[in-house]
Kinemage of the C-alpha trace (Angstrom):
@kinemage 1
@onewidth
@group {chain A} dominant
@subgroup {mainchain}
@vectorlist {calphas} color= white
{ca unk a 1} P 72.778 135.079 132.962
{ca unk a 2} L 69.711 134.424 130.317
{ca unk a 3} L 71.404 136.773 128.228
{ca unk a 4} L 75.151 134.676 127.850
{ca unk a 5} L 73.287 131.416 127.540
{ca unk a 6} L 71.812 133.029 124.401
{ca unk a 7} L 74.868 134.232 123.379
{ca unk a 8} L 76.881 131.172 123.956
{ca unk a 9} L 74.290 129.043 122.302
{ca unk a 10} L 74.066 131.133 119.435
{ca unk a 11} L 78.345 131.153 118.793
{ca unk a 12} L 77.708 127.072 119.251
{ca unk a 13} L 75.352 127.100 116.549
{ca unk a 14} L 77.578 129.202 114.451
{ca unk a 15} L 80.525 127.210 115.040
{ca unk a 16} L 78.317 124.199 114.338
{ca unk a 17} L 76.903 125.540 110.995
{ca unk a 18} L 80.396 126.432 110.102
{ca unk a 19} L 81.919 123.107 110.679
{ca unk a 20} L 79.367 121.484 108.865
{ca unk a 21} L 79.077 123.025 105.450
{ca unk a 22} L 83.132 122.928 105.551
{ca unk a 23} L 83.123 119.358 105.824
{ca unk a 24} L 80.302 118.808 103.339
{ca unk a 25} L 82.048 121.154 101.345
{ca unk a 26} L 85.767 119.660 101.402
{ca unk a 27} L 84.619 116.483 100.886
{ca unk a 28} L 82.369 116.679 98.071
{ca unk a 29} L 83.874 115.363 94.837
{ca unk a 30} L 84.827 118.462 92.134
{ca unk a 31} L 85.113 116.460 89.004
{ca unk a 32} L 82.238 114.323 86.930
{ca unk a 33} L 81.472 110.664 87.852
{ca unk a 34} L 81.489 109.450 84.269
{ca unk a 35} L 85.760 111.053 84.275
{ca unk a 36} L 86.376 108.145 87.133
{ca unk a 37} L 86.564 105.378 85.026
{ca unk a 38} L 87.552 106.932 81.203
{ca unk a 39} L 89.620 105.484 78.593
{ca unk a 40} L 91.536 108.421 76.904
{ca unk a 41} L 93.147 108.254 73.208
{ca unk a 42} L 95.669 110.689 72.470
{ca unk a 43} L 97.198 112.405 69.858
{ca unk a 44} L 101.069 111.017 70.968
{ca unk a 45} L 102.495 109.322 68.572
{ca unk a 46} L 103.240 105.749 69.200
{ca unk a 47} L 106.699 104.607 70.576
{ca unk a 48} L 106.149 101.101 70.195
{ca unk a 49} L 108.604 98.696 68.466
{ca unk a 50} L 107.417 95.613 66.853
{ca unk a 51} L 108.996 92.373 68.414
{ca unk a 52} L 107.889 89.254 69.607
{ca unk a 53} L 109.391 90.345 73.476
{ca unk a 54} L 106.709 93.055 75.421
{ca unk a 55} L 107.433 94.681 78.924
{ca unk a 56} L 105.217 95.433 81.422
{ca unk a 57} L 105.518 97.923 84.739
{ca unk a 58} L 104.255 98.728 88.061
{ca unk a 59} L 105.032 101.328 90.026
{ca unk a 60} L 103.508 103.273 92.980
{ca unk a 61} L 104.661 106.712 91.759
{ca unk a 62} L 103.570 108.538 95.296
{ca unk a 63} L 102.259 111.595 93.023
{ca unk a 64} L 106.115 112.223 92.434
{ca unk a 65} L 106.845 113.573 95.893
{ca unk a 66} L 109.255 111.030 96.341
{ca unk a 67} L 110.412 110.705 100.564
{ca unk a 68} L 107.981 113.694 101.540
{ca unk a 69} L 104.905 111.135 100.691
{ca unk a 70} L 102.466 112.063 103.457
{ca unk a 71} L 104.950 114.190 105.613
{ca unk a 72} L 103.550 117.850 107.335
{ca unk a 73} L 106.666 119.715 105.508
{ca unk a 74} L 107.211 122.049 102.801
{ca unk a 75} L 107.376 120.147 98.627
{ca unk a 76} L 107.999 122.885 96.224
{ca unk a 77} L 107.195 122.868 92.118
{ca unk a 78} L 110.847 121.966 92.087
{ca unk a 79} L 110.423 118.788 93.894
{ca unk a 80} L 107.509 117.733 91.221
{ca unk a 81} L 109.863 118.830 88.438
{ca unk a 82} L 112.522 117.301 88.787
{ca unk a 83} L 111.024 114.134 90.101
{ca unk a 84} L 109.122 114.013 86.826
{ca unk a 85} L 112.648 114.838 84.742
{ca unk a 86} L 113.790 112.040 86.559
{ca unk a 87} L 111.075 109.288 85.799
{ca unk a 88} L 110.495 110.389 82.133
{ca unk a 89} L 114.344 110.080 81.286
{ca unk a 90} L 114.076 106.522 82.545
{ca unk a 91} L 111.155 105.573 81.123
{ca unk a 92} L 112.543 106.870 77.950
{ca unk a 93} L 115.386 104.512 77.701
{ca unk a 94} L 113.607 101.569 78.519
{ca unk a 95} L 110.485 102.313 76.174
{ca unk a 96} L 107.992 100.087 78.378
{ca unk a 97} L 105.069 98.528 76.644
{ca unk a 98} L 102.436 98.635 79.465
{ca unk a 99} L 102.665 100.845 82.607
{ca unk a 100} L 100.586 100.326 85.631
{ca unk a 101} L 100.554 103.210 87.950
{ca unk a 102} L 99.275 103.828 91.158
{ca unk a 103} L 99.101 107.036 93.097
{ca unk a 104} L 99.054 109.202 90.025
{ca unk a 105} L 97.630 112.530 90.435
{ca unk a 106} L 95.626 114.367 87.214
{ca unk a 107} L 95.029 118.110 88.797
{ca unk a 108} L 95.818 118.323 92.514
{ca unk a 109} L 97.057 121.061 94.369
{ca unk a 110} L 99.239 119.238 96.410
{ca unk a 111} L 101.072 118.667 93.163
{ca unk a 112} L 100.941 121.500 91.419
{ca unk a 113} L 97.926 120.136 89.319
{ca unk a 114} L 100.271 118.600 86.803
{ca unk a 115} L 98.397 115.402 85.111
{ca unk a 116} L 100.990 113.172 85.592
{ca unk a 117} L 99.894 110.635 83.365
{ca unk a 118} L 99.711 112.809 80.443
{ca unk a 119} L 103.039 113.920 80.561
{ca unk a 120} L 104.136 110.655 81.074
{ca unk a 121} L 102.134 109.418 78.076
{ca unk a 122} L 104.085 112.476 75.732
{ca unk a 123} L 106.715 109.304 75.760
{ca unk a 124} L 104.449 107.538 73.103
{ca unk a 125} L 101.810 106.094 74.973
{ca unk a 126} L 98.674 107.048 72.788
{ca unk a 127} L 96.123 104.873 74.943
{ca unk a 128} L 95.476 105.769 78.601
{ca unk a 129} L 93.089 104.183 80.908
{ca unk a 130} L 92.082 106.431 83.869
{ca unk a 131} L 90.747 105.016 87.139
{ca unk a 132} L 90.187 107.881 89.531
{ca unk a 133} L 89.738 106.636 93.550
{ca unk a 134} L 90.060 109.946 94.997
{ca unk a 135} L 88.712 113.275 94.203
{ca unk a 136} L 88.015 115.893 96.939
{ca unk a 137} L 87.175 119.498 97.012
{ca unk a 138} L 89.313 119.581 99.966
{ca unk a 139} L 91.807 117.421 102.226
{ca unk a 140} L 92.126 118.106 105.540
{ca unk a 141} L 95.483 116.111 105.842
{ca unk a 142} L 98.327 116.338 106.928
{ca unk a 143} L 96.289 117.533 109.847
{ca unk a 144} L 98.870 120.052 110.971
{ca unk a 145} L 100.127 122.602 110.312
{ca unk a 146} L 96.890 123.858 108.127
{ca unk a 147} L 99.809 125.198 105.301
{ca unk a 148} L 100.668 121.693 104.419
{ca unk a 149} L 97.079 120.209 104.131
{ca unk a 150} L 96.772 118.565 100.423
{ca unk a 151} L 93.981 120.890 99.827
{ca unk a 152} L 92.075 119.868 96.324
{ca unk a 153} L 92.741 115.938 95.448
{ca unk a 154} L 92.111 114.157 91.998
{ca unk a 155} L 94.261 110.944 91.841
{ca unk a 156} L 94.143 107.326 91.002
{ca unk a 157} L 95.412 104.473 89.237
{ca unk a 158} L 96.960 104.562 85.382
{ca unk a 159} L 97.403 102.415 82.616
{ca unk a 160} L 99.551 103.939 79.887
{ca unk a 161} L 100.078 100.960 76.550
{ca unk a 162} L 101.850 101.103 73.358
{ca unk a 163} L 99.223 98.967 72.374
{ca unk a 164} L 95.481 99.610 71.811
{ca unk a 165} L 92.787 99.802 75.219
{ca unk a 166} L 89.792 98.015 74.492
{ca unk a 167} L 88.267 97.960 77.893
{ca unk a 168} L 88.223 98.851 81.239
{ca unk a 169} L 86.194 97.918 84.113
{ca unk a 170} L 87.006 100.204 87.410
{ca unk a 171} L 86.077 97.498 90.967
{ca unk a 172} L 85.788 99.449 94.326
{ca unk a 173} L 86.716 97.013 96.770
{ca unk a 174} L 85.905 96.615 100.486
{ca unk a 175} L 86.279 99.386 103.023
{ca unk a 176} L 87.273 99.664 106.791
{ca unk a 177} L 84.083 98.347 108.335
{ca unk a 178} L 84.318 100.061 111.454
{ca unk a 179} L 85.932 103.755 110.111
{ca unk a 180} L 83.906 106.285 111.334
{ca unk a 181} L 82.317 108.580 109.102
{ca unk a 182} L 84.444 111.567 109.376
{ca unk a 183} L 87.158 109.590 107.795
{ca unk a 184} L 85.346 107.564 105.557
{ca unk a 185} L 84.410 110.446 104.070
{ca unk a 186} L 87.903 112.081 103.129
{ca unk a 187} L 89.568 108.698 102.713
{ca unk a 188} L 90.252 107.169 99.283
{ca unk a 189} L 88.811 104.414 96.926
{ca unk a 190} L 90.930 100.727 96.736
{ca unk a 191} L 90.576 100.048 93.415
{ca unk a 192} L 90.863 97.013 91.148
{ca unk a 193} L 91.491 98.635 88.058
{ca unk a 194} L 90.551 95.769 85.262
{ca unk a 195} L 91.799 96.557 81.544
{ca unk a 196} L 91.316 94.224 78.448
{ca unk a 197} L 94.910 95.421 76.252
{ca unk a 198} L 95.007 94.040 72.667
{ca unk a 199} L 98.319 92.958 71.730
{ca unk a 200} L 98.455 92.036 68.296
{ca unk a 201} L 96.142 88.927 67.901
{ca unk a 202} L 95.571 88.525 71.763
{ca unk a 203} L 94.050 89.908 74.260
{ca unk a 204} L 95.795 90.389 77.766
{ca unk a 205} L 93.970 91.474 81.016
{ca unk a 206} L 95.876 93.750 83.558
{ca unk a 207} L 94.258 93.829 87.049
{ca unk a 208} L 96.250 97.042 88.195
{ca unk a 209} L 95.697 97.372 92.361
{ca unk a 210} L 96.453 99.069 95.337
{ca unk a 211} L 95.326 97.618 98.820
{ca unk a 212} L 94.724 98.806 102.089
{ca unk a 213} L 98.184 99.704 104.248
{ca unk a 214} L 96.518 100.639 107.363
{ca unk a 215} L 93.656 97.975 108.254
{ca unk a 216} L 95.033 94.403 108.020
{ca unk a 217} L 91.563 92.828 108.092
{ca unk a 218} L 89.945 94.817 105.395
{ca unk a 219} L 93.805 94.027 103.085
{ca unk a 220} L 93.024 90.585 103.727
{ca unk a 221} L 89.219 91.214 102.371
{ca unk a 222} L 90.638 93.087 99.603
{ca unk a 223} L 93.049 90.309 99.012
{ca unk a 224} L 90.785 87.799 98.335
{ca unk a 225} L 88.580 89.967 96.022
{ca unk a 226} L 91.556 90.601 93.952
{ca unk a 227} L 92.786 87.078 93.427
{ca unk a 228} L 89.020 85.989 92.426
{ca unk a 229} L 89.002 88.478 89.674
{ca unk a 230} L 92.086 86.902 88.947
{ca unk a 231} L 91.349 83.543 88.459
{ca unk a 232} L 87.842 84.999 86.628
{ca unk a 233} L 90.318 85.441 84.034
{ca unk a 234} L 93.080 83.492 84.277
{ca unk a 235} L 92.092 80.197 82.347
{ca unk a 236} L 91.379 82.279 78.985
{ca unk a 237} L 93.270 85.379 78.791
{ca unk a 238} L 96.787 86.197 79.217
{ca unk a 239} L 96.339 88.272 82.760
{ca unk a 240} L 98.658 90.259 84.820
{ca unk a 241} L 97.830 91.129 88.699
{ca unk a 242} L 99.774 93.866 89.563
{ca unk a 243} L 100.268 97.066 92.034
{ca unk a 244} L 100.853 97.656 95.511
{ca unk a 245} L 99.750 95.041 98.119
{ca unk a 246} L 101.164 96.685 100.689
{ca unk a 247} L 101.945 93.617 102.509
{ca unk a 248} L 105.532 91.167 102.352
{ca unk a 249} L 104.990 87.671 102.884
{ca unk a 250} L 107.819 88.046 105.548
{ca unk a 251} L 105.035 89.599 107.294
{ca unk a 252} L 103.270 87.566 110.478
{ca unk a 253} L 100.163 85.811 108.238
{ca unk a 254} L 100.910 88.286 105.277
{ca unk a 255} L 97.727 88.941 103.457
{ca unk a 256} L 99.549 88.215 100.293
{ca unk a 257} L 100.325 85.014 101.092
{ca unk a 258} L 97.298 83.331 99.081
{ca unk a 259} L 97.951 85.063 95.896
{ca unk a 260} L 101.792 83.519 96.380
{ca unk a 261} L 100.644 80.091 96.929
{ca unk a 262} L 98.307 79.666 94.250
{ca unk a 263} L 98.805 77.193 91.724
{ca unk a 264} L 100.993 78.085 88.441
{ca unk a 265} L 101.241 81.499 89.079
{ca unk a 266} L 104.388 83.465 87.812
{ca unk a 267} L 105.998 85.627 90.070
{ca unk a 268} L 108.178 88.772 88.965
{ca unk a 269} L 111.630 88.584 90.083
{ca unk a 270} L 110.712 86.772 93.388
{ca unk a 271} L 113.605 84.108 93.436
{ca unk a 272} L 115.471 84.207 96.630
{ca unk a 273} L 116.665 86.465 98.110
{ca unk a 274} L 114.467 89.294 96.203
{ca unk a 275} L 114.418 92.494 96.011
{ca unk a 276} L 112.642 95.173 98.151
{ca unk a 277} L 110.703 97.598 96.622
{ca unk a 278} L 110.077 99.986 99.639
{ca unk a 279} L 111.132 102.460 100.470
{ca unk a 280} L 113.177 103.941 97.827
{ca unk a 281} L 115.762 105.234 100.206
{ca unk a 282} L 116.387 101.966 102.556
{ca unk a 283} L 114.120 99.439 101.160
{ca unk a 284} L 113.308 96.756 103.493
{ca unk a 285} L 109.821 95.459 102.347
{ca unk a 286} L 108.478 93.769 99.188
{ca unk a 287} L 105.489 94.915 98.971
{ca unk a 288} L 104.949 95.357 95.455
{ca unk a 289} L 104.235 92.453 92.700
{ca unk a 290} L 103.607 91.060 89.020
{ca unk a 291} L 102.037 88.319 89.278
{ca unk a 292} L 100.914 86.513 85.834
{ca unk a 293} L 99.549 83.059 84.532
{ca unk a 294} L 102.141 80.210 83.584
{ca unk a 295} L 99.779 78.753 80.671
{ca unk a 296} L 99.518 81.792 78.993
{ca unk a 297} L 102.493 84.063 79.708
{ca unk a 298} L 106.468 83.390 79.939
{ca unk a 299} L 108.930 85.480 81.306
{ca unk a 300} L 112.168 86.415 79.774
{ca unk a 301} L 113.369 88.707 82.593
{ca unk a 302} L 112.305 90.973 85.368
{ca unk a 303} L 113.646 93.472 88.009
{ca unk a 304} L 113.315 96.319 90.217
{ca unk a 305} L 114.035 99.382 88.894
{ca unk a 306} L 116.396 101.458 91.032
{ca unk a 307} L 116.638 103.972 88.006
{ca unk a 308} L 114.502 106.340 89.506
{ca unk a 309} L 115.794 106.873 93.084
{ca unk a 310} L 113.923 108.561 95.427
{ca unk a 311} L 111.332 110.406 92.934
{ca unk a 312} L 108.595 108.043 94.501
{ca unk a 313} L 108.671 106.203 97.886
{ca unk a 314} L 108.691 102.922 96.127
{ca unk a 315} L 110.771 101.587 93.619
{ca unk a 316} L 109.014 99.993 90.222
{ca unk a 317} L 108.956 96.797 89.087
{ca unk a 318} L 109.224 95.572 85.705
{ca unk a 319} L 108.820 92.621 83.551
{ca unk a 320} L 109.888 91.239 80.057
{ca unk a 321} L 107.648 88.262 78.719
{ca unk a 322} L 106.230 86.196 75.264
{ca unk a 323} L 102.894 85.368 75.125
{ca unk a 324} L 102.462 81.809 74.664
């Protein structure tokens, strides 16, 4: 009996050992800490047209995997390919100024580690800002089956502008306060992702977000957070407060409900009844936004783009303004 209590103790151990370097090892970060908040210059040349009218775009691009976001089933190259056909040939048409991305992956496996935002920028976008929230040797997730785990993760939140990047500031906001570890661990970054843009004489500030879906109280935290670096800048600058919010005010005490009520703030294409921007198949919820000061910005037009289909979950949101 002495001798299977050794035995079983030391296959415990083992499994123990095991488990623990595997989660220390998937969840270590792969790429350098000074590439999570890095304002990149390319060589593109510039597709900007000068006019006295500039547009502006958010859009939760779900790493391209358009209705498959998150599912346990098979997304081939194909998927990624064609999704990315799809959003270029738009984006190409309407030759956006400013483009505010969220859930854009630079080199994961689970797409194909294609750096979305560079091919994207090949449209004449010569200044990128990169604001990385989630880089991961390993995700365990989907949890099952073990074929469609994400595997290696390096994603975030983009700013691609015709016009040049002066600055960019990248605010981790509040977590779950009662996650445990295990998942605290694997589980991304909300960013504020705060850029200083210089269009011709002025400079405008883009506050490019994406909130917590799955903990109310922590969104409402983040909320709040969000809408004081907002009004930090709002009485100087030109500033835009945009992304996914991942909450409609049609919701029971929507956590977006203070950013709509505050004074003179503009609100993209939100005259009733609005469009939804999710999901991209049967859209039911608003839960994306522009929101922009009255004193220092006017709006010409705005809309949700529908242009794209189902490449992402969401559908993007776009904006044509003057600066004042």
């Amino acid at each position: 009996m002495n001798r299977f209590y050794k035995i079983l103790i030391r296959v415990v151990l083992v499994l123990f050992v095991g488990f623990a370097s595997f989660f220390f090892w998937a969840s270590s970060r792969v790429y350098p800490v000074k590439e999570y908040n890095e304002i990149i210059q390319t060589k593109i040349e510039n597709s900007v047209k000068s006019d006295s009218v500039f547009s502006l775009m958010t859009y939760n691009i779900g790493y391209l995997s358009g209705m498959t976001n998150n599912l346990p089933i098979a997304k081939p190259k194909s998927l990624f390919d064609d999704n990315l056909a799809k959003v270029k040939a738009v984006l190409k048409s309407l030759n956006i100024d400013i483009l505010a991305f969220q859930e854009i992956d630079y080199a994961s496996a689970r797409s194909f580690d294609i750096n979305q935002q560079l091919e994207i920028a090949e449209l004449g976008y010569p200044f990128v800002a990169q604001a990385v929230n989630w880089d991961k040797r390993y995700l365990p997730f989907p949890y099952y089956p073990i074929s469609m785990q994400f595997g290696r993760v390096y994603s975030g939140q983009s700013i691609l502008s015709h016009f040049p990047v002066k600055f960019q500031k990248r605010q981790v906001l509040d977590t779950v306060d009662d996650a445990p570890f295990y998942w605290t661990s694997f589980y991304l970054d909300r960013l504020a992702q705060i850029v200083e843009i210089q269009i011709k004489d002025k400079t405008v500030i883009v506050i490019n977000v994406h909130l917590e879906a799955f903990d109310k109280p922590t969104r409402v935290k983040q909320t709040k957070e969000v809408l004081d670096i907002y009004n930090s800048y709002k009485d100087r600058y030109p500033t835009f407060l945009v992304g996914d919010f991942n909450s409609d005010i049609r919701f029971q005490d929507a956590s977006i409900a203070p950013i709509i009520n505050s004074p003179n703030i503009g609100i993209a294409n939100f005259d009733i009844p609005y469009s939804d921007t999710f999901s991209s198949i049967n859209p039911t919820e608003r839960i994306d936004y522009i929101f922009y000061n009255k004193n220092f910005i006017e709006e010409i037009e705005s809309r949700v783009l529908t242009e794209m289909g189902d490449a992402s979950d969401h559908f993007p949101l776009m904006i044509r303004f003057k600066l004042k």
